[in-house]
C-alpha positions as protocol buffer text, in pm:
chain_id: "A"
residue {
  index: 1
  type: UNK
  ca { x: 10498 y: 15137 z: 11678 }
}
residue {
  index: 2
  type: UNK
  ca { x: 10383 y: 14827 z: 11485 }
}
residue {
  index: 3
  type: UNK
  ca { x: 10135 y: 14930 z: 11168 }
}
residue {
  index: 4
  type: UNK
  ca { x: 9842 y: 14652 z: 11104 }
}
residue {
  index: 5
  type: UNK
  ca { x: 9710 y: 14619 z: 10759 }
}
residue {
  index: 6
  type: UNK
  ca { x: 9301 y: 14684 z: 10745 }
}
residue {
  index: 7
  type: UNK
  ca { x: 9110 y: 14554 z: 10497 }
}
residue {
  index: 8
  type: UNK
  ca { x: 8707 y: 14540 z: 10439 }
}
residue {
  index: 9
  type: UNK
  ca { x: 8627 y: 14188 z: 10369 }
}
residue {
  index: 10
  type: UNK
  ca { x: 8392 y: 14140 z: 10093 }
}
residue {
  index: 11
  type: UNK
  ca { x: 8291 y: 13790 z: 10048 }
}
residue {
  index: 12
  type: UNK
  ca { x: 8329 y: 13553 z: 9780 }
}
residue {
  index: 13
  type: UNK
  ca { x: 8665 y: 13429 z: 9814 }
}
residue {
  index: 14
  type: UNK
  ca { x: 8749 y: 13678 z: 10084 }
}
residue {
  index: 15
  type: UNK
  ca { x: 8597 y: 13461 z: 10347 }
}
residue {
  index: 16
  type: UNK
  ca { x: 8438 y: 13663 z: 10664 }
}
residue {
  index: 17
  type: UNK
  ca { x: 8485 y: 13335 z: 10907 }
}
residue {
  index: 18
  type: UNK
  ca { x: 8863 y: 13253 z: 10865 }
}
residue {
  index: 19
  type: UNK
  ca { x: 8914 y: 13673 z: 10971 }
}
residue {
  index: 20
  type: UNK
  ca { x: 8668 y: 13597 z: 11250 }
}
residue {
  index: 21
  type: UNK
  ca { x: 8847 y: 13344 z: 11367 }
}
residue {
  index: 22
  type: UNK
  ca { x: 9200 y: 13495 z: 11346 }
}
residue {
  index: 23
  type: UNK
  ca { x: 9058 y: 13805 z: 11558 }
}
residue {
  index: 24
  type: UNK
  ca { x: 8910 y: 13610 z: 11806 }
}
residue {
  index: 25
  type: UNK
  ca { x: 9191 y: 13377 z: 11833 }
}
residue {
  index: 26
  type: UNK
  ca { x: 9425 y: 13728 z: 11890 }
}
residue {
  index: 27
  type: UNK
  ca { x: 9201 y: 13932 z: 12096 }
}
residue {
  index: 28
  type: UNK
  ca { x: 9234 y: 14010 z: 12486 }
}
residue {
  index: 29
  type: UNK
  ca { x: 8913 y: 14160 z: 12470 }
}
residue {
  index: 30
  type: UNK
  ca { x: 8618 y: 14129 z: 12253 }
}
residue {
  index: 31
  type: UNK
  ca { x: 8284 y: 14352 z: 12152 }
}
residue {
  index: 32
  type: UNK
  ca { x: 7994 y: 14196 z: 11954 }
}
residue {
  index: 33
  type: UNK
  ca { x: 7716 y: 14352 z: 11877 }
}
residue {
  index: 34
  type: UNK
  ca { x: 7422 y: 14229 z: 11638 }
}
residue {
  index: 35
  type: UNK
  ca { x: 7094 y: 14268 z: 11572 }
}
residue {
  index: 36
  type: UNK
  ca { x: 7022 y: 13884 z: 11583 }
}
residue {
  index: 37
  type: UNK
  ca { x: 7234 y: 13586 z: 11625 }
}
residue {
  index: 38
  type: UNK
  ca { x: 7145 y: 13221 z: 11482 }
}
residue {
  index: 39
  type: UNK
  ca { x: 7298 y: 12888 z: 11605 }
}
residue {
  index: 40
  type: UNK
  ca { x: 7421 y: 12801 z: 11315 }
}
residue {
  index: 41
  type: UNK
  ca { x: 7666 y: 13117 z: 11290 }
}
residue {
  index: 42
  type: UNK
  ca { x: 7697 y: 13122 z: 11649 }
}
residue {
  index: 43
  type: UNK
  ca { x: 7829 y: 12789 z: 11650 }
}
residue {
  index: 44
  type: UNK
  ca { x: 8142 y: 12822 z: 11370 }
}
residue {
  index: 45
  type: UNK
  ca { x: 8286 y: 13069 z: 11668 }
}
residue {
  index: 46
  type: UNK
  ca { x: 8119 y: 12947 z: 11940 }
}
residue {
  index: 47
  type: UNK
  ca { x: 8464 y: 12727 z: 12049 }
}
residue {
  index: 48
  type: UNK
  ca { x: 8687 y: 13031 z: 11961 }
}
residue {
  index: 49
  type: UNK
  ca { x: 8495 y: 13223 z: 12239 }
}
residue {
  index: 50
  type: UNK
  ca { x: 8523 y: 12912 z: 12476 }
}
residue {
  index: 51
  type: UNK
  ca { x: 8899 y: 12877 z: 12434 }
}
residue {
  index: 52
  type: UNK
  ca { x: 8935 y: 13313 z: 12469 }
}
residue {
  index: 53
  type: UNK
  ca { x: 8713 y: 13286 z: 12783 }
}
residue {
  index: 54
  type: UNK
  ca { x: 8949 y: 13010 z: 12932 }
}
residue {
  index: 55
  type: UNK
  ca { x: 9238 y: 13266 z: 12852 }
}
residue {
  index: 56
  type: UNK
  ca { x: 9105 y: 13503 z: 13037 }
}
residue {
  index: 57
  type: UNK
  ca { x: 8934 y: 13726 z: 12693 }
}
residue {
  index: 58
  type: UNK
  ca { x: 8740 y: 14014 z: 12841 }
}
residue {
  index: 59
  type: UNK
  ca { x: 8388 y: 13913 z: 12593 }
}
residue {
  index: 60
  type: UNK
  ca { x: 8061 y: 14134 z: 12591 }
}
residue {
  index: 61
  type: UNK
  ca { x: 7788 y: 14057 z: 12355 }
}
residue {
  index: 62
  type: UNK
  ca { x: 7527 y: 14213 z: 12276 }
}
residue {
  index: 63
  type: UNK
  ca { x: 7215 y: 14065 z: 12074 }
}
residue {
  index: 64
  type: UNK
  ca { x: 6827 y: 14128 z: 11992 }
}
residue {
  index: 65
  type: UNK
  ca { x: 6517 y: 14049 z: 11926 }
}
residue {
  index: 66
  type: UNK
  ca { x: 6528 y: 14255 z: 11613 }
}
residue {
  index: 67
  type: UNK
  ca { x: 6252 y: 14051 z: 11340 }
}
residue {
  index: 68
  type: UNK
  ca { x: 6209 y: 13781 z: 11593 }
}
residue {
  index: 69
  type: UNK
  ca { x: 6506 y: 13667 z: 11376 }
}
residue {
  index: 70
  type: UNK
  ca { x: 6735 y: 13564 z: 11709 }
}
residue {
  index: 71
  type: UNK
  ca { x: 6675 y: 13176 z: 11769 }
}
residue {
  index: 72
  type: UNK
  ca { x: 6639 y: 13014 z: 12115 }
}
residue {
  index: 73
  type: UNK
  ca { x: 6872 y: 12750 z: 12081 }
}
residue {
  index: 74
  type: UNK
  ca { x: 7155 y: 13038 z: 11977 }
}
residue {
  index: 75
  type: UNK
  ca { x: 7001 y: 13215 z: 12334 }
}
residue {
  index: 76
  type: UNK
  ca { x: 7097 y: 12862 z: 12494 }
}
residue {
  index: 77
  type: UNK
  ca { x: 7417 y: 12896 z: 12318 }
}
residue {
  index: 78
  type: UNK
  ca { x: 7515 y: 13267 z: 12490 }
}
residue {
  index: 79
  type: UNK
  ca { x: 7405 y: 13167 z: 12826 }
}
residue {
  index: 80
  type: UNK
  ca { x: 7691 y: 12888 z: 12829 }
}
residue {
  index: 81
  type: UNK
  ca { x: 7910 y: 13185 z: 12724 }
}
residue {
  index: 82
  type: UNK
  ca { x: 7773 y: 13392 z: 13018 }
}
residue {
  index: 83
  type: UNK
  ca { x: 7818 y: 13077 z: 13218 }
}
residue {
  index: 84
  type: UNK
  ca { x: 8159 y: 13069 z: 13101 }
}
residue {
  index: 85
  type: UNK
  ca { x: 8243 y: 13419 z: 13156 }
}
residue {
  index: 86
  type: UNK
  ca { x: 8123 y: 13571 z: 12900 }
}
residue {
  index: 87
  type: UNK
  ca { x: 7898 y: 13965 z: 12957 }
}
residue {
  index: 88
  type: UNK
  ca { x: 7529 y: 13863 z: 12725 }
}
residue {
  index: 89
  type: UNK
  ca { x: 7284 y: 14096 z: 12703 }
}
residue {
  index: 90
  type: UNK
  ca { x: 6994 y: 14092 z: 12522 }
}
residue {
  index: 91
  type: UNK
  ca { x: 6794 y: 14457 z: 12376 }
}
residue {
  index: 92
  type: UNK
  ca { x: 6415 y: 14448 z: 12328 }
}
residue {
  index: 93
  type: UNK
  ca { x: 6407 y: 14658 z: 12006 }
}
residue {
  index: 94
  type: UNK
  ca { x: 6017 y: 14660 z: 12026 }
}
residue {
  index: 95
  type: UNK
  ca { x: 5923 y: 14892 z: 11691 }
}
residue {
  index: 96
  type: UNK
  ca { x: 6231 y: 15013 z: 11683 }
}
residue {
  index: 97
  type: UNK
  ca { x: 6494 y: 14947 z: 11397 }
}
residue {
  index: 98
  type: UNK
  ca { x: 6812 y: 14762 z: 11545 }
}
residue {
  index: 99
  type: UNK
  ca { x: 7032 y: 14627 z: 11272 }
}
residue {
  index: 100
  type: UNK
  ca { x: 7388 y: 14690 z: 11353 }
}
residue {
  index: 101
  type: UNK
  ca { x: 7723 y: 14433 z: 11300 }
}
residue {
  index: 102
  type: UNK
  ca { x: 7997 y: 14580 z: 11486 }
}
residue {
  index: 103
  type: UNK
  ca { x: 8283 y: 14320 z: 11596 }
}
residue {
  index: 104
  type: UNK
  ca { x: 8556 y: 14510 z: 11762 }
}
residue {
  index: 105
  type: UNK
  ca { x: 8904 y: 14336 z: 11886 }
}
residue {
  index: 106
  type: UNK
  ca { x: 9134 y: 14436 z: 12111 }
}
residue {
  index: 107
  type: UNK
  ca { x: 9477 y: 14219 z: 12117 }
}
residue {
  index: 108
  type: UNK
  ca { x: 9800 y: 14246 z: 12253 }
}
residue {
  index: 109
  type: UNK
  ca { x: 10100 y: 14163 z: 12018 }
}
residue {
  index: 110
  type: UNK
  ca { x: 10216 y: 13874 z: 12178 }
}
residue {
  index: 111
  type: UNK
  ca { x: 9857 y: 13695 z: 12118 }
}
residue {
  index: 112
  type: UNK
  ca { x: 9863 y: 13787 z: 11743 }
}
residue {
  index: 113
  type: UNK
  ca { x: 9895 y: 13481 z: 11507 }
}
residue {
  index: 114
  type: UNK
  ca { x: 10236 y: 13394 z: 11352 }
}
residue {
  index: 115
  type: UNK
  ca { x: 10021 y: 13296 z: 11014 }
}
């Protein structure tokens, strides 16, 4: 049985993105959910999803309209995921308070990065 080291990241020079990008790269299956998503973020990952979904990643994300905060063009962004493979759904929050950030990865060892 192989122990992984968990950390919490918590910004400054403990970069989110770079730990993104190493799960993503790793996972055979991945869970997003957030209460908006903007292009601008979308797009850092958005080829790291591509190149999972080509290998055959398992990707569901989920997304809202939480603040009217979601942008179309990141919309436009997850239906070339969908396109690709990729499970997108989207939750009318309405009055309700939807602001959750869970990211969870599944991986195999043999995808896991030799870094």
């Amino acid at each position: 049985m192989t122990t992984h080291e968990q950390s919490l990241v918590i910004g400054g020079h403990d970069n989110f993105l770079p730990k993104l990008l190493t799960a993503i790269n790793a996972a055979t299956r991945i869970d997003i959910a957030v209460s908006f998503i903007r292009a601008s973020g979308l797009a850092l990952i958005k080829t790291a999803l591509e190149d999972a979904l080509a290998a055959d990643v398992s990707i569901r994300i989920v997304t809202g309209g939480y603040l009217y905060i979601t942008e179309p063009k990141a919309l436009r962004m997850l239906m070339i995921l969908q396109e690709k493979g990729a499970q997108v759904k989207i939750f009318e929050s309405g009055n309700t308070a939807f602001h959750m950030k869970s990211y969870i990865f599944i991986h195999r060892e043999d995808r896991l990065s030799k870094d």
